[in-house]
C-alpha positions in Angstrom: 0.0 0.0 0.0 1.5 3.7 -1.1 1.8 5.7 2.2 -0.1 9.2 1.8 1.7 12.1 2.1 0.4 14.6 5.4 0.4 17.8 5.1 1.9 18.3 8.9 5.5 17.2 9.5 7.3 16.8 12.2 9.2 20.0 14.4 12.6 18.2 12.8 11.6 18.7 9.5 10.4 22.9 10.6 13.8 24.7 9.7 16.4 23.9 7.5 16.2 26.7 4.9 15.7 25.0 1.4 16.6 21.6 2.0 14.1 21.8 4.7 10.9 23.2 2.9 11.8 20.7 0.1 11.6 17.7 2.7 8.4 18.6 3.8 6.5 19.1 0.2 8.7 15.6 -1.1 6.5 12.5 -1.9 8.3 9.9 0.0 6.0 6.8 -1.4 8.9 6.0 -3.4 11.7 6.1 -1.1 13.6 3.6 0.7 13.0 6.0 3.8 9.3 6.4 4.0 7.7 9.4 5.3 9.3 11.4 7.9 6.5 10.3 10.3 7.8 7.1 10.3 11.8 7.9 10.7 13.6 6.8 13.9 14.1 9.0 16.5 18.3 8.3 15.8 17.7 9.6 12.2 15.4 12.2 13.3 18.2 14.0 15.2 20.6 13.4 13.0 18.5 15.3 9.8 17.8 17.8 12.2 21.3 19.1 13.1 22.5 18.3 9.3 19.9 20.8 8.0 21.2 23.5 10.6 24.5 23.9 9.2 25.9 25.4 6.6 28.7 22.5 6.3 28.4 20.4 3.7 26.9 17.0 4.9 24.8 13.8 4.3 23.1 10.9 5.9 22.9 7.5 3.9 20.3 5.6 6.3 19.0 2.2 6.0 19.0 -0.9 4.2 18.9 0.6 1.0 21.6 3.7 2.3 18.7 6.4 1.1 19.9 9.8 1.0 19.3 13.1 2.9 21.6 15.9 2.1 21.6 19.8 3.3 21.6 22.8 1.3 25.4 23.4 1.3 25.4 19.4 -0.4 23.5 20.4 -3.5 26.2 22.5 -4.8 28.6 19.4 -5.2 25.6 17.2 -6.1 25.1 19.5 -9.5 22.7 18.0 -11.8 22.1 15.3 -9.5 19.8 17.2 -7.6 16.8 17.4 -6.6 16.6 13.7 -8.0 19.0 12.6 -5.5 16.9 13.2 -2.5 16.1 9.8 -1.0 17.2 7.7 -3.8 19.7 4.8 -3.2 23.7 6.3 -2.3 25.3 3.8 -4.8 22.9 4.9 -7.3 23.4 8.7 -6.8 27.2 8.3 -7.3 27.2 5.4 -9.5 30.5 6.3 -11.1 32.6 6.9 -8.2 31.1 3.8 -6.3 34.2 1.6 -6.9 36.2 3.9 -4.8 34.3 4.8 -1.9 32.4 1.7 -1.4 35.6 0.4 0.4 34.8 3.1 3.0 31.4 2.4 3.0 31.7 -1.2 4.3 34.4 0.4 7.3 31.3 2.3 8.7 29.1 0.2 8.3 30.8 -2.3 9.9 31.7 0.8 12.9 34.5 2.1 11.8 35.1 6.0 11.6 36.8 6.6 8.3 39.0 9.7 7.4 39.9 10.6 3.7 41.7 13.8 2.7 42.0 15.6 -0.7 41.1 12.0 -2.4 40.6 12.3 -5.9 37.7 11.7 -7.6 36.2 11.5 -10.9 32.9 12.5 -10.7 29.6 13.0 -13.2 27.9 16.0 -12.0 27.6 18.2 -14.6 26.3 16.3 -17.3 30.9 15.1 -18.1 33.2 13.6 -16.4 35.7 15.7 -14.4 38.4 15.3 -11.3 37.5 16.2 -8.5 39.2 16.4 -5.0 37.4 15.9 -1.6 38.2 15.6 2.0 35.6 13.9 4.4 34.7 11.2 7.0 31.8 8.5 7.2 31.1 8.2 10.5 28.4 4.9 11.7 24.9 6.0 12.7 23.6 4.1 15.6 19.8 3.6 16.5 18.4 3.7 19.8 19.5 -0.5 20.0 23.1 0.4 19.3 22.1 -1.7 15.8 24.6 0.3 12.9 21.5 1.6 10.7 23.1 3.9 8.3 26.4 6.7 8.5 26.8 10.4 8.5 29.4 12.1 6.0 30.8 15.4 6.6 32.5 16.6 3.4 34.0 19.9 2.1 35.2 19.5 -1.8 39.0 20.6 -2.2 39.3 20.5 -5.9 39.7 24.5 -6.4 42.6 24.5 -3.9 44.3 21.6 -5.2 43.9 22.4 -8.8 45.6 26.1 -7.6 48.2 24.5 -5.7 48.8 22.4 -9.2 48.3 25.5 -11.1 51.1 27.5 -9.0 53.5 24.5 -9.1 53.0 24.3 -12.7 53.8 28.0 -13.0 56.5 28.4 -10.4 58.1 25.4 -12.9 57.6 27.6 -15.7 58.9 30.8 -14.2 62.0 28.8 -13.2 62.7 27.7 -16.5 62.2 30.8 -18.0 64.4 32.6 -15.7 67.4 30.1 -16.4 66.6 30.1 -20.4 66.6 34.0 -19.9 70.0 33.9 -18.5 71.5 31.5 -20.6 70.4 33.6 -23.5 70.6 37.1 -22.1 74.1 37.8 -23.5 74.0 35.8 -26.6 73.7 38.4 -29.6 73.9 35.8 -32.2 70.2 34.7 -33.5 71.3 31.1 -34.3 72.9 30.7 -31.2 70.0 31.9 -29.3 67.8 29.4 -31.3 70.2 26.7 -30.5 70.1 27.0 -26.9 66.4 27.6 -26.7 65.8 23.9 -28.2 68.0 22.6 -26.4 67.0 23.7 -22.9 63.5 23.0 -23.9 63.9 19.2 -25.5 66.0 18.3 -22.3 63.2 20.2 -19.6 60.6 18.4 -21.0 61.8 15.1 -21.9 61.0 15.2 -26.1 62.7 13.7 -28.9 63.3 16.7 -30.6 62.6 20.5 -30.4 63.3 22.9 -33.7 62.8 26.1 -34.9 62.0 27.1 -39.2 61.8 30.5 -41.4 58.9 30.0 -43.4 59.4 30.7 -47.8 57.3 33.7 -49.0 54.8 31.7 -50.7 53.9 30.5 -46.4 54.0 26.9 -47.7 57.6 26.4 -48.0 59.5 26.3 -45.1 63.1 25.8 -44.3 64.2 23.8 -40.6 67.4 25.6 -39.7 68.6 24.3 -36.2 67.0 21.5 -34.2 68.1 19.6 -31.3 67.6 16.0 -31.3 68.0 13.3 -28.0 70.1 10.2 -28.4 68.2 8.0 -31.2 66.4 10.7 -33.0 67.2 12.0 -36.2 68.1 15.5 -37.2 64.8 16.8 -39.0 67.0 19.9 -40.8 65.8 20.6 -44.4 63.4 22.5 -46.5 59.4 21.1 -46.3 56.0 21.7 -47.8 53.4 22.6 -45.0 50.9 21.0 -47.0 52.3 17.7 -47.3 51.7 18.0 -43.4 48.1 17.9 -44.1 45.2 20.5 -43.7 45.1 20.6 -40.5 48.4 21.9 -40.2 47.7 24.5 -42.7 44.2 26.0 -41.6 45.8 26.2 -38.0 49.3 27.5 -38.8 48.1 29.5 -41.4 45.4 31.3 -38.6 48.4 32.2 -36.2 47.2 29.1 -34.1 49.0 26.3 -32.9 48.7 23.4 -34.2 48.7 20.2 -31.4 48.7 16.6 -32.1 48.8 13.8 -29.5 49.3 11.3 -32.1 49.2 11.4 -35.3 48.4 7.6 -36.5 44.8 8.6 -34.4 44.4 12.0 -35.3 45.3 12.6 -39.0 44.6 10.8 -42.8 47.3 8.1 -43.3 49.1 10.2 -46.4 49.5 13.0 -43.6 50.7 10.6 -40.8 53.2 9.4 -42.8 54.8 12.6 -43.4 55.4 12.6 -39.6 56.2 9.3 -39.4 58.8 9.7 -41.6 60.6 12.2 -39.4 60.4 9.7 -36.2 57.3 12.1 -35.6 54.3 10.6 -33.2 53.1 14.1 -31.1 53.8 17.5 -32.0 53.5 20.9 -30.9 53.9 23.8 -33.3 54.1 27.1 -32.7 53.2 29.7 -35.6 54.8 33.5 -35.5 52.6 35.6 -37.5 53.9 39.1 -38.7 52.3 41.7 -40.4 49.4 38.8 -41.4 52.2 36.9 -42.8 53.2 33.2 -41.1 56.9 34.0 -40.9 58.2 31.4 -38.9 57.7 28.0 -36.8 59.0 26.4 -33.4 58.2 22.8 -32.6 58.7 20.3 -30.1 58.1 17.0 -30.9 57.7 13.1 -29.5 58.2 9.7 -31.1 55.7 8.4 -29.1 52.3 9.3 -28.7 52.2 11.8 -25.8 48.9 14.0 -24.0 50.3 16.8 -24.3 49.5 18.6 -20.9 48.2 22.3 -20.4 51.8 23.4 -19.0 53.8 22.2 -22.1 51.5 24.0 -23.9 51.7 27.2 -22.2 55.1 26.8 -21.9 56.4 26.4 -25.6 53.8 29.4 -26.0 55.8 31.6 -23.7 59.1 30.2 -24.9 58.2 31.1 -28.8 57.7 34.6 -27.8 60.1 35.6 -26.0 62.7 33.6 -28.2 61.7 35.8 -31.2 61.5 38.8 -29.1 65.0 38.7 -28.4 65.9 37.7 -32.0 64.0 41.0 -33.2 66.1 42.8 -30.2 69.5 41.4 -30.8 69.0 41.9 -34.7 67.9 45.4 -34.4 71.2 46.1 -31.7 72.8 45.0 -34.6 71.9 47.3 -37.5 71.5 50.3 -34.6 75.2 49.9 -33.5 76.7 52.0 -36.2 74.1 54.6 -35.4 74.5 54.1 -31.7 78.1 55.2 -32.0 77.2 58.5 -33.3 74.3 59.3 -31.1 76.6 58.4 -28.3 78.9 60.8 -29.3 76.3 63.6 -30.0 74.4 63.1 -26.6 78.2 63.3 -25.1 78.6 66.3 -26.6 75.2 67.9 -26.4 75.1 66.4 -22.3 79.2 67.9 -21.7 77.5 71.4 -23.3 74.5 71.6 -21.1 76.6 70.5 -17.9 78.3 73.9 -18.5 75.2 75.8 -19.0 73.6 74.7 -15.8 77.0 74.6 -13.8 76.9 78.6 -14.8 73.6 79.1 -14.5 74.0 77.9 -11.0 77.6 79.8 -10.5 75.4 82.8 -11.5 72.6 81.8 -9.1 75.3 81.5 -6.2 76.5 85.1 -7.4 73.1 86.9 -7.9 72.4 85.7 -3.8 75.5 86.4 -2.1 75.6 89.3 -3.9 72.2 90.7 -2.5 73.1 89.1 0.8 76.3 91.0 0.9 75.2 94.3 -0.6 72.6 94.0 2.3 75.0 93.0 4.9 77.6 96.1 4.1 75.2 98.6 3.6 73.3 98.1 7.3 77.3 97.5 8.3 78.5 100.4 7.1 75.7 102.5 8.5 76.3 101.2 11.8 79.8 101.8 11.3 79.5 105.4 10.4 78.1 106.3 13.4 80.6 104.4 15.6 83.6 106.0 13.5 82.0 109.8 13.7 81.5 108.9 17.5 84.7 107.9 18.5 86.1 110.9 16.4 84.4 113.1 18.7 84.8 111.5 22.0 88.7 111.8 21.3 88.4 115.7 21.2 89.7 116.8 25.2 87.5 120.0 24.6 83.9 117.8 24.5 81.7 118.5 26.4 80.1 116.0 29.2 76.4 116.2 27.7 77.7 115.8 24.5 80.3 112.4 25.4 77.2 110.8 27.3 75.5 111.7 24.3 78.3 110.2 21.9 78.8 106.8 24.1 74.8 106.3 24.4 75.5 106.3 20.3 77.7 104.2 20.3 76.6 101.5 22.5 73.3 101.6 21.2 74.9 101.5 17.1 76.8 98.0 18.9 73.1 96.7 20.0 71.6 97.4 16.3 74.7 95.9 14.8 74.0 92.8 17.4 70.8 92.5 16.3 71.3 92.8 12.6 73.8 89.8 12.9 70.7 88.1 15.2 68.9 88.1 12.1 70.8 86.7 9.7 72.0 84.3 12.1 68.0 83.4 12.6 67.7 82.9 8.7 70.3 80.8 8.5 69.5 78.8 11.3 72.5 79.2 13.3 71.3 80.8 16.2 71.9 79.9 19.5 68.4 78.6 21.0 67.2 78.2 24.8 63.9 76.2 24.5 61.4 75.6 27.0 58.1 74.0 27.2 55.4 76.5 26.9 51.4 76.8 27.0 51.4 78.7 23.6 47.8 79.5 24.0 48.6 81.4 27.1 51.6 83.4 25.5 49.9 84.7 22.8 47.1 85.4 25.1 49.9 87.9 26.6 51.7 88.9 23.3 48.5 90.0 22.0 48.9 93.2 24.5 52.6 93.9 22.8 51.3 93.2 19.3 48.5 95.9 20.2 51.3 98.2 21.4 53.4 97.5 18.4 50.4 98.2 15.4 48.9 101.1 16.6 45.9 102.4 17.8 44.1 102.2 14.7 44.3 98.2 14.4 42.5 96.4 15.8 44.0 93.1 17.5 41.9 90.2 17.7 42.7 86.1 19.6 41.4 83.1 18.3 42.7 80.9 20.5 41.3 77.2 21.9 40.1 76.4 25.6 42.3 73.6 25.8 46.5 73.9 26.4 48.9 73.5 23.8 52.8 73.4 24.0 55.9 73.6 22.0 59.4 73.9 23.1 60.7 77.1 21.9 63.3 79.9 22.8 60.8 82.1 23.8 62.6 85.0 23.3 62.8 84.2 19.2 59.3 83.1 19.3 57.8 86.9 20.3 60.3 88.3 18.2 59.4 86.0 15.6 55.8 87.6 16.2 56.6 90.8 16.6 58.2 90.9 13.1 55.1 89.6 11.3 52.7 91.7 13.0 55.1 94.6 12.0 55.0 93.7 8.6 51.2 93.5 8.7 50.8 96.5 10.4 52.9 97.9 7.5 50.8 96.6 4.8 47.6 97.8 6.1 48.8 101.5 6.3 48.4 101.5 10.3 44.5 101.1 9.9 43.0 97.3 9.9 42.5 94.4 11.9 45.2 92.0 12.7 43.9 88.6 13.8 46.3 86.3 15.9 45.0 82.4 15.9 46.0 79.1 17.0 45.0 75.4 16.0 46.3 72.5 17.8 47.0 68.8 16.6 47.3 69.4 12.8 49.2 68.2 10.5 52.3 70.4 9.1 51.4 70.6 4.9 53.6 70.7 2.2 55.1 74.5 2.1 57.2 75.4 -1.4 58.0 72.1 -2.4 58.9 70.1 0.4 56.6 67.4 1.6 54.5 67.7 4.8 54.6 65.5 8.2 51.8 64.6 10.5 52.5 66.2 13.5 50.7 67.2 15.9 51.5 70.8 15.1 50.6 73.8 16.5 49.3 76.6 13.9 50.4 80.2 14.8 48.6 81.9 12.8 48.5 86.3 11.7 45.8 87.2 9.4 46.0 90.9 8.2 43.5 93.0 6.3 46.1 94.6 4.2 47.2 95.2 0.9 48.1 91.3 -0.1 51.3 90.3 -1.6 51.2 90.5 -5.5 52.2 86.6 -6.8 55.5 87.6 -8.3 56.7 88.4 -5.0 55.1 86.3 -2.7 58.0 83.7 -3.2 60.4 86.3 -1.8 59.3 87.6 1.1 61.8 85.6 3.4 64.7 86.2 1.3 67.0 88.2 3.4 67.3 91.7 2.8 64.4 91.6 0.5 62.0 94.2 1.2 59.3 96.4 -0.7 59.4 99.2 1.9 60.9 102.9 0.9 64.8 103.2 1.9 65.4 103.3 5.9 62.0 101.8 6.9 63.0 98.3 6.8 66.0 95.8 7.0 64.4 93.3 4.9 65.7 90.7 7.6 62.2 90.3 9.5 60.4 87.6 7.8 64.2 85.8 7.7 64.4 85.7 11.0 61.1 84.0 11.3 61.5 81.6 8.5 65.3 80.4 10.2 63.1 80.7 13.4 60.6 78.3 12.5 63.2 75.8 10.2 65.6 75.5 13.5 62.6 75.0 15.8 61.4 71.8 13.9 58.8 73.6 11.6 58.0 75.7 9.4 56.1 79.3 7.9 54.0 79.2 5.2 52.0 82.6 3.9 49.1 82.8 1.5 48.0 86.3 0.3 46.3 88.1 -2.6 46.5 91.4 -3.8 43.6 93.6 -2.1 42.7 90.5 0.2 44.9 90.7 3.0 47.5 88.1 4.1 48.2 85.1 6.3 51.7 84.1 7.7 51.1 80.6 9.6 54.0 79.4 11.8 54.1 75.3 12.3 55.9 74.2 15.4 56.0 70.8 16.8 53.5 69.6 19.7 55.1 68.4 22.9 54.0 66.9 26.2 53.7 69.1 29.1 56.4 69.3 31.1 56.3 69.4 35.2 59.3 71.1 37.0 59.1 71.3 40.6 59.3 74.5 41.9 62.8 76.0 43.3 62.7 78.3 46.0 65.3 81.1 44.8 68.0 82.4 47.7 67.5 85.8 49.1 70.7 87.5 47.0 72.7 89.7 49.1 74.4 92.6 48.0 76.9 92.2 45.0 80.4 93.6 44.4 80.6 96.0 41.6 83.7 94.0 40.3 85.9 91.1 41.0 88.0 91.2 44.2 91.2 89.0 42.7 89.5 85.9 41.4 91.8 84.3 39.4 90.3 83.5 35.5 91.6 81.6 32.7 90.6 83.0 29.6 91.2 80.9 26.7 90.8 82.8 23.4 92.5 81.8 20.2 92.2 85.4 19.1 95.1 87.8 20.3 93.6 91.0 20.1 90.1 89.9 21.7 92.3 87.7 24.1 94.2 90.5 25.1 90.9 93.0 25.3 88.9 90.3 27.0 91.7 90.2 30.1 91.6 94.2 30.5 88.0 93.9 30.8 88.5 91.5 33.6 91.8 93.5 35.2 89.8 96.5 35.1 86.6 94.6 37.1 88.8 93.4 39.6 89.7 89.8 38.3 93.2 88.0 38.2 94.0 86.9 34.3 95.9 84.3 32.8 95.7 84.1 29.1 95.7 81.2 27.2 95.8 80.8 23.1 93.8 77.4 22.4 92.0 74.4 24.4 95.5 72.4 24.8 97.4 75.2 26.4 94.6 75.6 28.8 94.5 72.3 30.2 98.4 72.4 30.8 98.3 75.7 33.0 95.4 73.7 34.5 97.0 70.6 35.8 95.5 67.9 37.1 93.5 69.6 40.0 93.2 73.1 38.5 93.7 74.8 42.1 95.2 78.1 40.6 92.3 79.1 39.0 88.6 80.1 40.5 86.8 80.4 37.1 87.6 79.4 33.6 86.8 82.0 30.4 86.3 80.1 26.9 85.6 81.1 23.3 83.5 78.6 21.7 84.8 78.5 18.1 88.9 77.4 18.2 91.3 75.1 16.2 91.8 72.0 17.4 89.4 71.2 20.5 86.7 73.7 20.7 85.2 75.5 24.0 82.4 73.3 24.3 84.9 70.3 24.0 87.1 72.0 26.6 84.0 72.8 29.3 82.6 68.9 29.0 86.1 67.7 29.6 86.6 69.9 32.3 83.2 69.2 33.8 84.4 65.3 34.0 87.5 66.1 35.4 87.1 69.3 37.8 83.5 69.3 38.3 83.8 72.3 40.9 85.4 74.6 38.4 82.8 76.5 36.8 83.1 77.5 32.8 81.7 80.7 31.0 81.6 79.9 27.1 81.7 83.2 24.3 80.8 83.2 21.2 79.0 85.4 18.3 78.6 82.1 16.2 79.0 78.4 16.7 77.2 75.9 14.8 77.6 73.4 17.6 75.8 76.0 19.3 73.0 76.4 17.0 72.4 72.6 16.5 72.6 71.4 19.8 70.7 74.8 21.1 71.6 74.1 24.9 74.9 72.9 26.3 74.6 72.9 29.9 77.0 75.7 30.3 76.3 79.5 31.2 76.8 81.3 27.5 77.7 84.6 26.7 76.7 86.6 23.6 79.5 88.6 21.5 79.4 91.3 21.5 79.2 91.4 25.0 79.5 94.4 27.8 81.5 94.7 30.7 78.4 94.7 32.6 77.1 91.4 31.1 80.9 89.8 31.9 80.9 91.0 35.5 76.8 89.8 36.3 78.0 86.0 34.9 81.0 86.2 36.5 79.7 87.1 40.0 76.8 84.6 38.8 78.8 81.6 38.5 81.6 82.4 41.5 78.8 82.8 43.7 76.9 79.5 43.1 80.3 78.1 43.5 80.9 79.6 46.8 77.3 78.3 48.2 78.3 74.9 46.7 82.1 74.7 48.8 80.2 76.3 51.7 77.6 73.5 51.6 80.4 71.0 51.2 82.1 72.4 54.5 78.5 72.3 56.4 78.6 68.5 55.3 82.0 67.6 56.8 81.7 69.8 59.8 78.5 67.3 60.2 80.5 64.3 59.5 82.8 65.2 62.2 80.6 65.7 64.9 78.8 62.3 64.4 
């Protein structure tokens, strides 16, 4: 009797996506199964968890091994399905049953199985094709313990072994080609090339013969010029028709495609056979080179056997043909180009050796055209300054001047030395060889305050405006250079806005630095330091100018053109950078870009009450070491006119001999920076290892170990320095050593009394 089909099924049968709705509408009369109402509770869980994963699996249960499959199983059943569904296992995969029925009878009989990456050659598609799979059959138990069917897991591996194939194949290929490339890379004779390219090719795949042919104008003719035979195969040199070869060989040569014959005997009429078969010729590959829709030429390997030829010797002797005739066509057109080569070489030499010269003037030119404006800039400010020094001193030598007018004459003077300090400032700042003293600021809060100077500086009649965040922001700075640095682009606003305007001073923290006149950008954090005027704007042909030293557009004696220099060498030194953007008639922005650094926390020191200080030096004895006589010698007047002992040495080495080895004769060493041989800064670190006590001044107007290493740990004077300035660091560094021995004293009077 035909069992009905119900419309209700069972809660097992309630999910499982496709698989699972087509379960429940399937008419199971026909199955080996029966309906679903009648499946044991063992298979009932078992279909249950199968249809809840997305792994591919199956369940062949019962006598008859029917089959249940999930929806991630009907992609490797292909056509099979959905006839598949409870039908017999051995039917389903009739043509791979001879393999796996082995593992069939293991589980059946309650053995687990395992098989990985077995091959298979499966119908699933309507043709054969090889497949790879790895999986396990695994015995299904009902609830007596009785083996009633088994459970498969499977996931299909054939696209990853096929690669893995593939790749070998290739890697093969690759390798092949790379050590035919460099057999052949140096040859530059054609026939030599072909020789070694059949050759290496016979011998890597294991043929008969490999050869190469021109082919006659008429494209039927066709003349074998090298081959390279193995042991017991003839030599197949000599001219050929390609019809004798037979049609095929024609209508596929002649189209530019290869022409491939496994064997011959099977393939071809017995006239054309025997045309190969004359030549010890079973299997052949030949490769057609097609030029200009002419066949020009052949390469071939060949078998005496009957051979499959294999997708990589295909793809191979493919790659092989056209490279071979690539580098034919190169080393034959290196040939007829040498002649020529030879004189272009010599024209480019000449034409290269005459544009060599042009730039190396153009750029000797260059050099000129900038140290000449540099230079001009320098001597006129110099020789200003110098005017009023000279005229000065003229005066002040006259007995009969009055006192007013000598104060008046020295207050010239010294204040000419100040200008003339500052001007070198700047160009020092341009350059970037200042002398720096960073510390870690809030930048938000100084220009907070500078805003009051730059309000001072502008005018009444501008208006000064902050845009500046709630939240800190530091850079480490020399604070000094950093106002000035301000102070000199809110000048040059105020300037360009004719004293009336508004001058707007911002800040932005964390951005990245951009790329400024060519040079590439980094991404921070930066702080942007930013002027925005309402001015005049910078026309474009001069906007790439304005930190040129001594450039300026201002009238004669209202500007040293050095201002923007010094913040450009300002910013460049401090690990930044100033950009400016501007139009004419909309105003301009300068933007200063200096790194972002961690806030710093210094504990607080308690300065000493200072008591009352000598005017001078009351016989200190100093060492002043000064490779220069005639500051050496002015430098020790200075001191013998404040008070000081002097001992003059001329460079580093002398020094350290009047020293000696505890340096007791001296209270206070006096060093230029800059000297031949060991330097100042050389001199004070060796002295700091070996007479810590003895405290070291340094001097200097310029020192590029200064200006890259900004801060030495020594106290630093400035040429050109006062009196004044050399008596305050004197009396500065003798008095901190004097509290140091007196605190050394306290200590061993301690000692002592415990």
């Amino acid at each position: 009797m035909t069992e009905s089909v119900t419309s209700e099924f069972p809660l097992f049968l309630s999910g499982g996506m496709r698989m699972g709705a087509m379960m429940r509408s399937h008419d199971w009369s026909g199955s080996p199964l029966g309906h679903p109402d009648t499946w044991p509770p063992c298979l009932r869980s078992t279909v249950s968890l199968m249809l809840g994963s997305r792994f591919p699996m199956f369940v062949a249960f019962g006598p008859e091994l029917g089959l249940l499959y999930n929806d991630a199983y009907v992609e490797i059943l292909g056509d099979k399905h959905p006839r598949s569904l409870g039908d017999r296992f051995r039917d389903v995969w009739a043509e791979i049953w001879p393999d796996i029925s082995p593992l069939v009878d293991k589980a059946l009989s309650g053995e687990p199985t395992w098989s990985e990456n077995m091959p298979l050659l499966m119908n699933r598609h309507g043709r054969d094709e090889p497949t790879w799979f790895t999986f396990s059959y695994s015995p299904l138990r009902d609830e007596e313990g009785r083996i009633a069917g088994m459970f498969c897991a499977c996931t299909e591996t054939t696209g990853r072994i096929q690669a893995e194939a593939a790749l070998r194949a290739n890697e093969a290929r690759l390798g092949f080609l790379d050590r035919l490339g460099k057999e052949t890379a140096k040859v530059t004779d054609a026939d030599e090339i072909l020789a070694t390219t059949t050759r290496m090719v016979a011998e890597h795949l294991g043929l008969s013969s490999c050869a190469y042919a021109d082919m006659d104008p008429d494209e039927d003719g066709f003349t074998i010029r090298g081959d390279w035979a193995a042991e017991g195969s003839p030599s197949i040199v000599g001219h050929y028709s390609l019809a004798d070869f037979g049609k095929r060989a024609v209508q596929d040569l002649g189209a530019g495609r290869p022409l491939v014959i496994h064997d011959n005997l099977a393939e071809l009429a017995p006239e054309e056979a025997a045309t190969f078969q004359a030549i010890g010729i079973a299997a052949t590959i030949c490769m057609p080179l097609v030029k200009d829709g002419r066949l020009t030429a052949l390469m071939a390997i060949h078998d005496r056997v009957a051979r499959a030829w294999t997708d990589y010797e295909l793809a191979l002797i493919t790659e092989v043909t056209e490279r071979s005739w690539a580098h034919i066509e190169r080393v034959r057109a290196a040939a007829n180009l040498e002649a020529l080569n030879a004189t272009l070489e010599q024209r480019v030499e000449e034409r290269t050796s005459q544009l060599v010269e042009a730039e190396a003037a153009l750029r000797q030119s260059q050099k000129l055209e900038a140290v000449g404006q540099l230079t001009g800039g320098v001597a006129h400010d110099f020789n200003n300054l110098l005017t009023i020094i000279r005229s000065s001193v003229d005066f002040l030598r006259r007995p009969d001047l009055a006192e007013d007018r000598r104060n008046r004459y020295l207050n010239a003077v010294s204040e000419t030395v100040d200008r003339a300090a500052k001007l070198t400032g700047q160009l020092l700042a341009f350059a970037r060889r200042q002398t720096l003293k960073p510390e870690t600021l809030d930048v938000g809060a100084r220009l907070a305050g500078v805003a009051d100077l730059l309000d001072t500086v502008t005018g009444a009649r501008i208006r000064v405006e902050t845009d500046l965040p709630d939240q800190p922001c530091f850079v480490r700075v020399d604070v000094s250079q950093f106002e000035t640095a301000l102070v000199n682009m809110a000048v040059n606003a105020r300037d360009a806005m004719d004293g009336e305007g508004a001058l707007t001073l911002s800040l932005r923290c964390c951005v990245p630095l951009p790329p400024i006149r060519g040079h590439v950008g980094a991404a921070g954090p930066f702080a942007a330091v930013s002027l925005r005027d309402t001015g005049s704007g910078i026309p474009p042909d001069l906007l790439a100018r304005v930190f040129e030293p001594f450039f300026t557009t201002k009238d004669v004696g209202k500007g040293t053109g050095l201002g923007l220099s010094q913040v450009f060498g300002f910013a460049k030194q401090s690990g930044g950078d100033v950009d400016v953007h501007s139009a004419p008639g909309q105003g301009t922005i300068f933007t200063l870009y200096l790194p972002e650094v961690e806030a710093e926390t210094v504990p607080g020191v308690v300065a000493a009450e200072a008591g009352p200080l000598e005017p001078g030096g009351s016989g200190q004895r100093v060492l002043v070491v000064e490779d220069n006589i005639e500051v050496g010698r002015f430098a020790t007047q200075i001191l013998q006119d404040l008070g000081y002992a002097t001992t003059l040495a001329g460079n580093a080495e002398e020094a350290l001999d009047r020293l000696g080895p505890d340096g007791d004769d001296f209270d206070v060493v006096f060093s230029d920076v800059v000297m031949p041989g060991m330097g100042g800064i050389e001199l004070a670190r060796l002295l700091k290892r070996r007479l810590p006590d003895l405290p070291v001044v340094l001097a200097s107007g310029y020192s590029h170990v200064l200006a890259r290493e900004s801060s030495t740990g020594f106290e630093l004077l400035q040429k050109p320095y006062s009196a004044d300035q050399v008596s305050r660091m004197l009396r500065k560094v003798l008095g901190r050593r004097l509290v140091t021995d007196a605190e050394g004293e306290a200590d061993t009077a301690r000692s002592d009394v415990h």
